[in-house]
DOZA-30690 format. One record per residue (C-alpha): y, z, x; residue number from 1. Coordinates in Angstrom, 3 decimals. Layout:
# residues N
> Y, Z, X, pos
> Y, Z, X, NUM;
...
***
This chain:
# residues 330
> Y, Z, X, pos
> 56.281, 95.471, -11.262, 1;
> 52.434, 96.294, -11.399, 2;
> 49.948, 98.813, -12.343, 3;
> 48.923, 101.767, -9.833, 4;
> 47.426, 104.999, -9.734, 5;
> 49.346, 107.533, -8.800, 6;
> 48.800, 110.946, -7.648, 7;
> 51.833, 113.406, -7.893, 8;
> 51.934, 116.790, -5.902, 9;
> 53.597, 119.800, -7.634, 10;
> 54.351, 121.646, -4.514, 11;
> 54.721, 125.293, -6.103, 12;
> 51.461, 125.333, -7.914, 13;
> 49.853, 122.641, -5.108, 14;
> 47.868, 120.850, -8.587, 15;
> 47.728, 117.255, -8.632, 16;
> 48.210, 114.989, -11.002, 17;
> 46.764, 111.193, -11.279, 18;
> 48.347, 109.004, -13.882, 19;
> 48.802, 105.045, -14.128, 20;
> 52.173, 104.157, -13.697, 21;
> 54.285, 100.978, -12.717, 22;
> 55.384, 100.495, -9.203, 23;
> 56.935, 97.491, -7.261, 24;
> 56.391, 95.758, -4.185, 25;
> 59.224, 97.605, -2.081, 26;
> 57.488, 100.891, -2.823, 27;
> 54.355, 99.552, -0.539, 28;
> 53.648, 100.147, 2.609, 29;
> 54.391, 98.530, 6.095, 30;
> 51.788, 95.861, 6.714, 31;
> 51.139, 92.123, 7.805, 32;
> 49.295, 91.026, 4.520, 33;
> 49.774, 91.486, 0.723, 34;
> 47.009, 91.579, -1.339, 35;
> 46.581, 90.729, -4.644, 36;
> 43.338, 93.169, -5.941, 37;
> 40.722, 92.106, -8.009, 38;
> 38.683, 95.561, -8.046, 39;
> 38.220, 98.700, -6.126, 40;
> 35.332, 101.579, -6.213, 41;
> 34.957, 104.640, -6.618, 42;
> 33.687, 107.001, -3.617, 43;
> 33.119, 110.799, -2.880, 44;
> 36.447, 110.718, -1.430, 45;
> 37.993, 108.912, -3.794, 46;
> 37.480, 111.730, -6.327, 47;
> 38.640, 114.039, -3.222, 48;
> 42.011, 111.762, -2.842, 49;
> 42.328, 111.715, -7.295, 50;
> 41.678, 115.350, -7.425, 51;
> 43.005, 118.636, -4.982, 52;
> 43.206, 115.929, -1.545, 53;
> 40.117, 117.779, 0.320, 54;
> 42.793, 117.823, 3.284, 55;
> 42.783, 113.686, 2.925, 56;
> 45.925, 113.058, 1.629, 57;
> 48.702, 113.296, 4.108, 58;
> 52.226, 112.769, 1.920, 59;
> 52.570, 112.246, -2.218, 60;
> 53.281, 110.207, -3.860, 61;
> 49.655, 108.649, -2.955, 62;
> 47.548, 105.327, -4.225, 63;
> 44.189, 106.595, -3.590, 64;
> 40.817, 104.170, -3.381, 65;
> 39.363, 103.319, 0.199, 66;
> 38.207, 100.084, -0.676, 67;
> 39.438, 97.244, -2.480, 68;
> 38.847, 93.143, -2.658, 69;
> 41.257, 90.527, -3.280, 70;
> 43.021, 87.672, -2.586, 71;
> 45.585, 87.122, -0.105, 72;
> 49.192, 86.604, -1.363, 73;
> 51.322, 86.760, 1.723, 74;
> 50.981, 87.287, 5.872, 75;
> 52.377, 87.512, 8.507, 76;
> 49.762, 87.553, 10.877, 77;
> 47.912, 83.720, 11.622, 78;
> 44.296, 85.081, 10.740, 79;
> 44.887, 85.156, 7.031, 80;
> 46.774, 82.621, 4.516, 81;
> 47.622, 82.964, 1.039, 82;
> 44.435, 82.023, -1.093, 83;
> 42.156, 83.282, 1.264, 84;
> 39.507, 86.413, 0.245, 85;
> 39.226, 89.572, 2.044, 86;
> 37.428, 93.007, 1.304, 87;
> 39.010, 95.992, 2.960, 88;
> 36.954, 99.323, 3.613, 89;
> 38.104, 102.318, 5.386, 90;
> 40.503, 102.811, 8.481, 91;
> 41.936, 105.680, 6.117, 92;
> 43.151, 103.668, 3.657, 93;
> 43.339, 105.484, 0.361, 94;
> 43.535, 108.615, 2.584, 95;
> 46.536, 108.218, 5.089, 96;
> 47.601, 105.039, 3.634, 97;
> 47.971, 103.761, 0.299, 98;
> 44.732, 102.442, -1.096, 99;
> 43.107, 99.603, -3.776, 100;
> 44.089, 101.441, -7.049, 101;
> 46.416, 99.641, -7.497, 102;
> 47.091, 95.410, -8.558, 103;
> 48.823, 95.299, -5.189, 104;
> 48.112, 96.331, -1.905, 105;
> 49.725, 95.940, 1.826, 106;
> 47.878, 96.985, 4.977, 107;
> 47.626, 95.918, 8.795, 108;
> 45.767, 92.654, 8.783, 109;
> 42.864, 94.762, 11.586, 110;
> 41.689, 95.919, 8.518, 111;
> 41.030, 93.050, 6.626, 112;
> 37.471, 90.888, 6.728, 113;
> 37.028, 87.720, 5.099, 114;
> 35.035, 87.652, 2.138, 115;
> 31.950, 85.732, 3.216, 116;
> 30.050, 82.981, 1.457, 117;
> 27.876, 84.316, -1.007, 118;
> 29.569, 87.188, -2.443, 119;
> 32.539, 87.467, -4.710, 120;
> 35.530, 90.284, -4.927, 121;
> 33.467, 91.533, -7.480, 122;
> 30.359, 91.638, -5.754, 123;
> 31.854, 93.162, -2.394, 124;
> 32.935, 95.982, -4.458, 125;
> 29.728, 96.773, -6.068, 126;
> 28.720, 96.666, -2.516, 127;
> 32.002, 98.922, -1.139, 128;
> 31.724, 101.529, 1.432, 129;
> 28.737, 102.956, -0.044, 130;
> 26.700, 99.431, 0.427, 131;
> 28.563, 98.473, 3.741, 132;
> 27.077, 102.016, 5.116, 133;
> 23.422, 101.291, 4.072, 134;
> 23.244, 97.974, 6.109, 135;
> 25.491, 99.740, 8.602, 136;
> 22.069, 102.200, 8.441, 137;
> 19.334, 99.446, 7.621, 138;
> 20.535, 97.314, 10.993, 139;
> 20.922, 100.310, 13.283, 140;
> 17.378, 101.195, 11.932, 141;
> 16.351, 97.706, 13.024, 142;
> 18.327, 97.617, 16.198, 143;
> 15.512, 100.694, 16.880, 144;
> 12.349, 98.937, 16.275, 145;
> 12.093, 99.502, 12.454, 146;
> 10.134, 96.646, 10.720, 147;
> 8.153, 95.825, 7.790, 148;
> 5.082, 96.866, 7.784, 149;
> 4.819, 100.298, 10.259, 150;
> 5.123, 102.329, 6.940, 151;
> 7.015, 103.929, 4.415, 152;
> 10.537, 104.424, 5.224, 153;
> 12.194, 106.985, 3.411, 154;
> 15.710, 106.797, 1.983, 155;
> 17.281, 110.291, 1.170, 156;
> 19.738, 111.016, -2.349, 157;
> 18.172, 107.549, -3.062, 158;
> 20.229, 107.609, -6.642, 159;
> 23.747, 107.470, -5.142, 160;
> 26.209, 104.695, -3.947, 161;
> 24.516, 104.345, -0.409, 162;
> 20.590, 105.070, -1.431, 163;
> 20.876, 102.875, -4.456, 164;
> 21.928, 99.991, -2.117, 165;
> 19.566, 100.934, 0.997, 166;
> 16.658, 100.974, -1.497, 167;
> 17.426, 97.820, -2.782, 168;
> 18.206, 95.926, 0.221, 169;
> 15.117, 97.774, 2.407, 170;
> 13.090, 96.721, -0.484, 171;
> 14.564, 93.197, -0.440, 172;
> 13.314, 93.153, 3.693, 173;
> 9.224, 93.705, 2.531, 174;
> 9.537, 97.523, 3.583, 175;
> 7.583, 99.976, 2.004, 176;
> 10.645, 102.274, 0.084, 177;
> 10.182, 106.107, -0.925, 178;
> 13.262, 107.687, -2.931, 179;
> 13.751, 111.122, -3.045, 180;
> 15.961, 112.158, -6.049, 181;
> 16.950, 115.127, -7.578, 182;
> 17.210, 113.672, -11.137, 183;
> 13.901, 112.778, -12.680, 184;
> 15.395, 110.352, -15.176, 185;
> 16.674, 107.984, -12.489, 186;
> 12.681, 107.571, -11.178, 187;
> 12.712, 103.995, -13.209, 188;
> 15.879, 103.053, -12.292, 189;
> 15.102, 103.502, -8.006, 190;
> 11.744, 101.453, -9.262, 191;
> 14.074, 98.851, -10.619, 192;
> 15.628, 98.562, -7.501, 193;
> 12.444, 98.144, -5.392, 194;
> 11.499, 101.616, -4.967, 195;
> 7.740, 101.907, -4.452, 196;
> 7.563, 105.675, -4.466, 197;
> 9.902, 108.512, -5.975, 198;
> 9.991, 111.629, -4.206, 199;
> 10.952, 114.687, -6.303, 200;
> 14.124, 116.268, -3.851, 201;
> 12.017, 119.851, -3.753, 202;
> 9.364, 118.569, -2.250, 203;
> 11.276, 117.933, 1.044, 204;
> 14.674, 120.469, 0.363, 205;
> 12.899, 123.126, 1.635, 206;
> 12.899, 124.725, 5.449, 207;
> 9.943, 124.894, 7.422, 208;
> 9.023, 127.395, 10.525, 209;
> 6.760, 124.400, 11.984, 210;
> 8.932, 122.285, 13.888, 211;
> 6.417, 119.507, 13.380, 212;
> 4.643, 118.264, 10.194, 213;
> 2.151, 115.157, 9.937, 214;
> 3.451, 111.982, 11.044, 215;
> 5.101, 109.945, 7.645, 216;
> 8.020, 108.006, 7.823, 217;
> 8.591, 104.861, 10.181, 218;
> 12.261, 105.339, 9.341, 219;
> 15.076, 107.039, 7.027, 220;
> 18.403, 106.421, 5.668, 221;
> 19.286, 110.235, 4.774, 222;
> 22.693, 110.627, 3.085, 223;
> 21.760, 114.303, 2.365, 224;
> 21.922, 116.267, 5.844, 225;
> 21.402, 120.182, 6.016, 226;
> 18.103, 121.145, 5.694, 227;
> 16.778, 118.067, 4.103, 228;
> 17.070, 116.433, 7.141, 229;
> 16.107, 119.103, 9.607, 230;
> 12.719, 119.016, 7.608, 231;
> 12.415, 114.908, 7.423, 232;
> 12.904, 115.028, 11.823, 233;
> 9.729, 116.705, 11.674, 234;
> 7.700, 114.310, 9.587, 235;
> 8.991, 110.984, 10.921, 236;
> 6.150, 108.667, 13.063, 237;
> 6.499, 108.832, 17.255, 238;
> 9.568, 106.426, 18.122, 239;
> 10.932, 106.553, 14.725, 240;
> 14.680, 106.845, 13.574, 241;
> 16.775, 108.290, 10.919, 242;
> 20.207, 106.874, 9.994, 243;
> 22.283, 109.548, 9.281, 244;
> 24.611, 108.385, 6.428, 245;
> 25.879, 111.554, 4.553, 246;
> 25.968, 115.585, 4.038, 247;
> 25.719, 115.952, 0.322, 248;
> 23.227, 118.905, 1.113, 249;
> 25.414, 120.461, 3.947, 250;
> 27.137, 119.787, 7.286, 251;
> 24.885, 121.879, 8.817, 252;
> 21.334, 120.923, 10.674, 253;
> 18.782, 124.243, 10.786, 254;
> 16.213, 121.820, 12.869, 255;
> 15.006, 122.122, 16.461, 256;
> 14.905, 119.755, 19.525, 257;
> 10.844, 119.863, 19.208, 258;
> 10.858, 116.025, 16.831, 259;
> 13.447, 114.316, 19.981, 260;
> 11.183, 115.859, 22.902, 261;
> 7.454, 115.433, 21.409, 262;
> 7.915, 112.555, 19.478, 263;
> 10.891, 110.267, 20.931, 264;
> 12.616, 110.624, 17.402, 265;
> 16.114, 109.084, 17.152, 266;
> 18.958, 110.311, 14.963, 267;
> 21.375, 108.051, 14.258, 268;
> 25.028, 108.704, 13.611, 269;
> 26.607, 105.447, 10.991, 270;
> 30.386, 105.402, 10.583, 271;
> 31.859, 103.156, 8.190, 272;
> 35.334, 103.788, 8.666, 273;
> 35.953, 102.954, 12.413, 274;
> 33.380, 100.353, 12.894, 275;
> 34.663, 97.713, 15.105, 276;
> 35.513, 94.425, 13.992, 277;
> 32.043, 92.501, 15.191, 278;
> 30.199, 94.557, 13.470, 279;
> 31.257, 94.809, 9.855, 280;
> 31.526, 90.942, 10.170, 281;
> 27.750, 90.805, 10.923, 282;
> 27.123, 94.497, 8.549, 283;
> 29.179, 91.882, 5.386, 284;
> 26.819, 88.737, 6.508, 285;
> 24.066, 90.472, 6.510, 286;
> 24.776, 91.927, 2.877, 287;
> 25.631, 88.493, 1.662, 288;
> 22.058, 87.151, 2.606, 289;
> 19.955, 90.515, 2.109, 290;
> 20.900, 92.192, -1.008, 291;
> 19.695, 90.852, -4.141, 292;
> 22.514, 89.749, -6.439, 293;
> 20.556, 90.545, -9.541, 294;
> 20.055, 94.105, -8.557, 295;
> 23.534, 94.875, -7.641, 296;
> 24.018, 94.300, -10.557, 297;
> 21.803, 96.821, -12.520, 298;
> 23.830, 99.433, -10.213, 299;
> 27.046, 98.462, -11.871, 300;
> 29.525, 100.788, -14.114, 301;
> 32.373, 98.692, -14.617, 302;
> 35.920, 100.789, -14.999, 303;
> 39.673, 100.526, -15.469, 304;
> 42.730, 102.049, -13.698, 305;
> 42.924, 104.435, -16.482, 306;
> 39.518, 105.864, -16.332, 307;
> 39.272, 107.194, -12.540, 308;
> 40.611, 110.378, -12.728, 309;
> 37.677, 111.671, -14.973, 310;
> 35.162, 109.200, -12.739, 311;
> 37.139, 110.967, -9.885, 312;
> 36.013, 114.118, -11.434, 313;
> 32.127, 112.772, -12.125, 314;
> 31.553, 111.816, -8.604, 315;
> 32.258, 115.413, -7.269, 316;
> 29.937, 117.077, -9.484, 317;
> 27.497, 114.285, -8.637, 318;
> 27.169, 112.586, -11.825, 319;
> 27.666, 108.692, -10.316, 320;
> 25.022, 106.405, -11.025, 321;
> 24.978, 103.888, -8.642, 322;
> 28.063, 101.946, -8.194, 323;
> 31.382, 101.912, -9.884, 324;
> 33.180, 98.421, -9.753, 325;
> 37.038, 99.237, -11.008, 326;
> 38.723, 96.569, -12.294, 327;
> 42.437, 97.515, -11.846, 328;
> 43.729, 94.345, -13.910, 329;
> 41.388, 95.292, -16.830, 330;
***
């Protein structure tokens, strides 16, 4: 038997319930490879899965947390042997199918990367989705002809899981960093991380009638969306490119065409959860030689099984910090 986080269901009232319990391995899921977890994370829909689902959660019971790292204890599938590391991050796992809060998981081995060299389970969850999405963002920025030295690039609700790591690792590259925050008191942390410039979130929340404002940014990793972003289109430099990581300010985009037809601007759509094989393999490699160690680790709240469902609660209300590494043996 082992620890897990569980989330009961009632079905008359539809409230859920998260509470650690014990569970066994026959109560796991189909899959080619057991994993023993180190730690998991905590992400916006992590706090969905721990709290009312957010349409998520297909069937409860339910072991929330998309991510996890570990070491292998059993498969059947010839890629991975027992001893061997592996970090797992979305495919809907968490969601559809049980996640990392738990000491044990079991999942399709398609899901699995190996840990690479440089990084620990530790480390690779202080990274998680949130840090696998900025590279995801900082390479596809790259892959467009972003490079140090054509100006600042901005990086959008710089405070959070993704900007924290974007800012550090963009900062890591030589580039020229501007954060925009809403919270004034995490201005010295985003400098800690390499930010060079904090921009207060009002001065760029607000629409605009002109379609076009004075050439700015030579890039953007915006995990904000709505009109945030409509207004950053029209500032970035001719050619430029914005990542699109995120909608914490809304799904919708009040913005024109006029920034894609006068200025050859490029949005760019990142998905973490389906990204083939290839290219979380290079997104992981790239993290392993880009991101500074010792700044991950200023991002770090560490955490126990027992503590998510109020840090399930936090990161909906957007009180997060940075990056929550859960140790589910702790």
């Amino acid at each position: 038997m082992f620890n897990a986080l569980i989330v009961n269901k009632d079905e008359d009232s539809g409230q859920t319930r998260a509470e650690v319990a014990q569970i066994g391995l026959d109560d796991l899921p189909e899959g080619e490879v057991t994993v023993a977890v180190d730690y998991s994370t905590v992400n916006y829909k992590d706090g969905l899965c721990i709290g009312p689902g957010g349409g998520l959660v297909r069937n409860y019971p339910h072991v929330p947390g998309i991510d996890f790292a570990g070491t292998v204890e059993s498969s059947s599938d010839e890629r991975y042997s027992p001893g061997d590391k592996v970090v797992l991050t979305g495919w809907r796992v968490g969601e559809a199918h049980w996640g990392g809060y738990a000491q044990k998981a079991r999942v399709r081995a398609d899901w699995l990367v190996p840990l690479p060299d440089g990084l620990d389970t530790r480390a690779a969850m202080a990274v998680g989705t949130a840090g696998l999405t900025a590279m995801l963002a900082v390479v596809a920025l790259e892959d467009h002809g972003l490079a140090p030295g054509h100006g600042p690039v901005l990086v959008t609700g710089a405070a959070g899981g993704v900007g924290s790591v974007a800012t550090a690792i963009l900062a890591n590259l030589g580039y020229e960093v501007a954060g925009v925050t809403g919270r004034p008191e995490t201005a010295d942390y985003l400098k800690s991380l390499g930010a060079a410039r904090i921009v207060a979130r009002e001065e760029i929340n607000e629409t605009t009638k002109r379609p076009l404002e004075g050439e700015t940014w030579s890039g953007c990793v915006d995990a904000v969306g709505g009109a945030m972003l409509a207004r950053v289109l029209g500032q970035m430099k001719y050619g430029a490119s914005v990542a699109a990581v995120g909608l914490a300010g809304g799904a919708a985009l009040p913005a024109t065409v006029i920034p894609f037809l006068l200025r050859g601007v490029n949005l760019l759509g990142i998905d973490s959860v389906m990204q083939p094989y290839d290219n979380r393999l290079r997104a992981w490699q790239r993290i392993a030689d880009d991101l500074p160690m010792a700044k991950l680790e200023q991002m770090i709240q560490p955490a126990s099984l027992g503590d998510l469902p109020k840090l399930g609660a936090d990161i909906l209300q957007g009180r997060i910090k940075g990056r929550v590494v859960v140790d589910v043996n702790g």
